[in-house]
Each structure stands twice: as structure tokens, then as C-alpha cells.
C-alpha positions, 0 to 999 in steps of 0.5 A, a space after each residue: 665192731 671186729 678187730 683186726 689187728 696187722 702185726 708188721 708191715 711187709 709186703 703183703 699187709 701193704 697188699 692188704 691194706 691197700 685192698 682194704 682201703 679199695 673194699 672195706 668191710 663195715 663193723 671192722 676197726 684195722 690196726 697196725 702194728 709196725 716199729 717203723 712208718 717206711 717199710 722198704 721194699 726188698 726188690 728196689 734194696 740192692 739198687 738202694 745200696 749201689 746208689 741207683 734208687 733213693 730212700 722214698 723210691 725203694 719204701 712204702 709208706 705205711 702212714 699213708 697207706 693206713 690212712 687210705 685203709 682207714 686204718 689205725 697205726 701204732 709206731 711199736 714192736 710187737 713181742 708176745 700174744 696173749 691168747 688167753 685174753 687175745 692181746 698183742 703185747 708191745 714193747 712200749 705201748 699198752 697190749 692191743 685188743 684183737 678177734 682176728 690177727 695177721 703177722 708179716 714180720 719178716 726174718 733176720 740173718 741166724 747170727 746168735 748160733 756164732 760167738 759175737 756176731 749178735 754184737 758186732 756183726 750187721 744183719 741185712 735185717 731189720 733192714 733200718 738198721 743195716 742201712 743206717 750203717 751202710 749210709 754212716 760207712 758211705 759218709 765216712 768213705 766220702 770225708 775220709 777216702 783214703 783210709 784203707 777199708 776192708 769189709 765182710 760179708 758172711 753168707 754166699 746166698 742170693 742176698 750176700 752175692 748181690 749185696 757184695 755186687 752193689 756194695 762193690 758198685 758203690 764204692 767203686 762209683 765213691 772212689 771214681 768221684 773222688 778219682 775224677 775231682 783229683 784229676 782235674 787238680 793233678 792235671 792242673 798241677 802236673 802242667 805247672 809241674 812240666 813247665 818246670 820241668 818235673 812233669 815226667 817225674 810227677 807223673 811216675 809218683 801219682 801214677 804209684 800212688 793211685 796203683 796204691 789208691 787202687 786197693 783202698 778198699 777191700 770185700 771180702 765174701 765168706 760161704 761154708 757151702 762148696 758153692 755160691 747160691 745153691 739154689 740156683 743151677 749152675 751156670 747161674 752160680 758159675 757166672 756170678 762167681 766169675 763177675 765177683 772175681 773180676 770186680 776184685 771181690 775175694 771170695 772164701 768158700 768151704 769157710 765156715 765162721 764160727 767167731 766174731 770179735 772186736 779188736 782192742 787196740 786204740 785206735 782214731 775215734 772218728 773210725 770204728 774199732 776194727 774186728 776180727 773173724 775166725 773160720 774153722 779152718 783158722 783162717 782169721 781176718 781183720 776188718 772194719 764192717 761185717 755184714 751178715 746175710 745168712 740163713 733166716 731165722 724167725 723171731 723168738 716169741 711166735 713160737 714162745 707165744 703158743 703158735 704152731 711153728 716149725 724146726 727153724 721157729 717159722 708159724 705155720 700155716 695151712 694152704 688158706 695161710 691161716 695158723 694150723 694151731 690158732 684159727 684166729 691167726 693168719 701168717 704171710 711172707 718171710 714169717 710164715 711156712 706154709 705146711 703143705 708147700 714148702 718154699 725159700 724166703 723170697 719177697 715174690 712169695 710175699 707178694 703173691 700171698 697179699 691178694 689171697 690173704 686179703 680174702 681169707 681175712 675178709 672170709 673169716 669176718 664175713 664167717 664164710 668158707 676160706 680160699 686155699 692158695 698154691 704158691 707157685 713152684 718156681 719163680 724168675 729170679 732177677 739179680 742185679 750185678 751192680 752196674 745196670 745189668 741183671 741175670 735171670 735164674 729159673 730152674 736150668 735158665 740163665 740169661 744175663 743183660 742189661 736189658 733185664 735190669 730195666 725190665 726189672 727196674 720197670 716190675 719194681 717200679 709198678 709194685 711201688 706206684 700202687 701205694 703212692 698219691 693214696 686218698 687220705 682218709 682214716 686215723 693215724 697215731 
């Protein structure tokens, strides 16, 4: 008996799994490793922040999946390997035995390079986290919504732009249902009002209240770079600048953050403490909520456990996506760079990656040759606005339309319906 053990679950060991449970290998005993049982996907996330897809619609669920494969999963973090006697060490559960390994763990925001940030800031990654904030800041808005509320987003890439866009689309729908269940008791009480004869004088004062109302919340998006999403061609970056200006979304380019702090003040304990940024140029800002969305960083132990890795910590891998130092070791998604074909941190490279990883882990077991495989060089991305539309960059094209969100609605929809109503078999932990 062989074991392979899976260390996260990303994108692509939900392929795999997934291919393991239509092929399975005999002799061959799966484990995964994985600190949570829902593994969002990272398409159908923005539309989960603007309210458009709920919880079960954007994660898949790797209990289920597991038993589909067969496959054994253990509930735990992964923090070290011991090659010397082929364990996985974990934060809490004993170390994991393996002959063949494969990592999917993802990235998060660098943040530790800023002071305060790793304390008071809230990476996009891991996303349980992010989201447990962005839901408890949603309650708040909807108990409390009329306190002022001022958020950061630091980072001007594809995810902070989105995020902003759907962030603004959420709070723009909470504060239009509060707006539309006011008006059925103000339209009440200003017909009251008129029969009294005030109803012109009541009408002037809600109307300057709601011009007050209007800037109850602010975003705020922060990017060091002359301009948004540089990975994209112009007229992309242009016209996503031009959609958060008119959203009212104030947007701070050439402002390099270099400090993150927390307010001492007393403040209502049922609001969070505010923070403060500080920019290089002395530009500082208070706030209730920062979000950080920027470049990626890899976790700490692949390099400190002996893999190769590259200048930003990432394992490296060869064109099969097998480790260039350790055979034994395969690497996929956001984790892994692979030498020969550089490319962004993008979840379309870490689905196309499931199907051939499947096969070469199979290879490898089987003792037959590997399958080299060639990302693609470019890729369609489609960024949702926020509002049902979307805009679809590659390389020098841009289109925007309402109907592309739906095509897109209609791709991540599919990914997902690969891993539901799944067979149950195998054990689970």
C-alpha cells in the first residue's frame, strides 16, 4: 500500500480527487490534508461578497468529494515536512506518513513587509477569514445603519478592483433596503405631515438628511503603481478606473502604504476600534475595516522544509508540476511556480493544472514516464463589476456587457456542478 497524501484543498486537488474517484488506482491509500471542509472557489467569490451567490453556491465540498475518492481527511494544517522519515507535520493532529505528496495551498496577501498590517489588516486569504469579517461587518451595517463606515482596500490589482466593485455593490444594495423600508414609513408620516399642514417643511428636512445619509459609507482603494491592474491593457485598466470613480469609490494611486495602526480612543464597544494608515507621501487616514489584497506570498515552511523554491518563496516545479528538488513532491495552483513557464496567480491556471496532475501522480505510482504540460500564455479574464456586468480582458481586448457576467455566471456554475450529488463511499475523519 502506497500513500498519497494531498496537502489542501484548492482547485485542483478538487480535480483530482474528483478523477480519483472516477479512476482509482488499487494499492494506493489517499489522504487529505486540509484546515477546512469547504474550499471556496475563488470564481463565484466576488459575486459572494456582492450578495449574488450564497455560501453552498461558491464552496465545494471536500467531505463529500473525499468520500467520492475514497479518500481519508484530516481537518488540520500542514506546517513542516520531514523528508528525512517522509512525515507531514501538523499543527495539531500527529505527523502524516507519505511515499508520494502533492501541495495546493494557495497564496495570501504579502502583509508582514508593513508595520501593522499582519495585526490589524484583513488579507483576502485565507479566505474563511476574510469572509467571517466581511459577514460580521454586513451584520453590523444592517443592525447599525447609520453609522458612518469608512473601509481601505490596499492593493490595485484584479482582486482589490473587483473586490471594491462588489464590496461597493453590497453596501449600496444594504443601504437601498433600508432607504426603501424608511420610505414606506416617511411617506406614511409625510402624508400625516401635509394634512397638518408641514408636509413642505418635512419634506425639505428628510430630503437633507438622506443627502447626509448618502455619505454614510466610504471606499477607499489604495495602489503604489501609476495605474490599476497592470496586468491588463489599457483601455481595461482605463475603464475600470472610470466605473469606480463613478461608484463614488475614491481611489489613491502612487500611495505606497508603509503603516497600519489602531486608534486608541474609547470608543461604543459594540463597533470596532478604528485604524489609521500612513502612506509614504504622509498621506494618512482613519477607518474602520482594512482589506488587503496584495501581491501574493507563499507560506514560510516550503521553503524552510528543503523544497526548492523561488525568490518569493513559491515551490518550484518542472513542466510535469513535480518538485525540481524532491521527486516525491508535486506542487499546483497559486503554490507552485513552474520554472520553465512563468505565469500570474490566477485560479484558471489551477484548474487547467487538475487533470494533468492527476495523471502524473497516477504516473508516478504506476512507475511510468511523466506528461509534461504547457499552461496556456494568455487567458480570458472576466471581472465582474458588481451590478450583473462583467469586462473581459486578453492581452489588447476588452468588451464589457451584461452578457458576459452570465456567461460567466454560466462557466462557474458548471466547475461547480462537478462536485455535487457525488456517490458516497470511502472513509472520512
Amino acid at each position: 500500500m502506497k500513500d498519497l497524501v494531498l496537502i489542501g484543498g484548492g482547485h485542483s486537488h478538487a480535480i483530482v480527487l474528483k478523477m480519483f474517484g472516477i479512476k482509482p488506482l488499487p494499492g494506493v491509500r489517499l489522504t487529505l490534508i486540509s484546515d477546512v471542509l469547504h474550499a471556496p472557489y475563488s470564481g463565484m467569490l466576488p459575486g459572494h461578497v456582492a450578495g449574488f451567490y450564497d455560501y453552498d453556491e461558491c464552496h465545494i465540498d471536500l467531505r463529500s468529494l473525499a468520500e467520492f475518492a475514497g479518500c481519508q481527511i484530516l481537518v488540520d494544517r500542514a506546517i513542516a515536512i520531514d523528508f528525512s522519515k517522509n512525515l507531514v507535520i501538523c499543527q495539531t493532529r500527529p505527523p502524516v506518513n507519505f511515499d508520494l505528496l502533492s501541495v495546493d495551498i494557495g497564496s495570501t496577501p504579502a502583509t508582514l513587509s508593513v508595520p501593522g498590517a499582519a495585526e490589524y489588516a484583513i488579507p483576502a486569504k485565507p479566505v474563511p477569514e476574510f469572509l467571517a469579517s466581511w459577514n460580521q461587518l454586513i451584520s453590523e451595517r444592517q443592525n447599525h445603519p447609520q453609522k458612518p463606515l469608512r473601509i481601505v482596500i490596499v492593493g490595485g490589482g484584479a482582486g482589490g478592483v473587483e473586490l471594491a466593485l462588489n464590496m461597493q455593490s453590497r453596501l449600496g444594495k444594504e443601504e437601498g433596503r433600508r432607504k426603501k423600508e424608511e420610505g414606506r414609513g416617511k411617506k406614511e408620516e409625510g402624508r400625516r405631515k401635509r394634512e397638518e399642514g408641514r408636509g413642505k417643511k418635512e419634506e425639505g428636512r428628510r430630503k437633507r438628511e438622506e443627502k447626509l445619509e448618502n455619505l454614510s459609507s466610504e471606499i477607499h482603494l489604495f495602489h503604489s503603481g501609476a495605474e490599476l491592474m497592470q496586468g491588463h491593457n489599457q483601455r481595461v485598466r482605463r475603464r475600470l478606473k472610470e466605473i469606480l470613480i463613478n461608484r463614488g469609490v475614491k481611489v489613491h494611486l502612487q500611495e505606497k502604504v508603509c503603516a497600519v495602526k489602531k486608534i486608541e480612543r474609547e470608543t461604543n464597544p459594540q463597533f470596532p476600534t478604528n485604524y489609521q494608515i500612513s502612506c509614504k507621501s504622509g498621506l494618512e487616514l482613519e477607518c474602520d475595516r482594512i482589506f488587503w489584497v496584495t501581491q501574493a506570498s507563499a507560506a514560510h515552511w516550503i521553503r524552510e522544509s528543503g523544497l526548492a523554491a523561488d525568490s518569493n518563496g513559491f515551490m518550484q516545479v518542472n513542466d510535469c508540476l513535480q518538485s525540481v528538488s524532491h521527486p516525491n513532491v508535486f506542487g499546483s495552483g497559486d503554490i507552485a511556480a513552474m520554472v520553465n513557464y512563468p505565469r500570474p496567480k490566477a485560479g484558471v491556471f489551477a484548474v487547467r493544472q487538475g487533470k494533468p496532475l492527476f495523471e502524473n501522480l497516477q504516473q508516478f505510482l504506476l512507475e511510468k514516464p511523466l506528461k509534461p504540460f504547457v499552461p496556456q500564455e494568455q487567458y480570458l479574464g472576466l471581472i465582474g463589476t458588481g451590478n450583473k456586468r462583467a469586462i473581459a480582458s486578453r492581452g489588447n481586448f476588452m468588451w464589457e456587457s451584461w452578457l458576459l457576467w452570465y456567461w460567466k455566471d454560466w462557466i462557474d456554475r458548471q466547475f461547480m456542478q462537478k462536485f455535487t450529488n457525488l456517490p458516497k463511499t470511502g472513509d472520512t475523519k
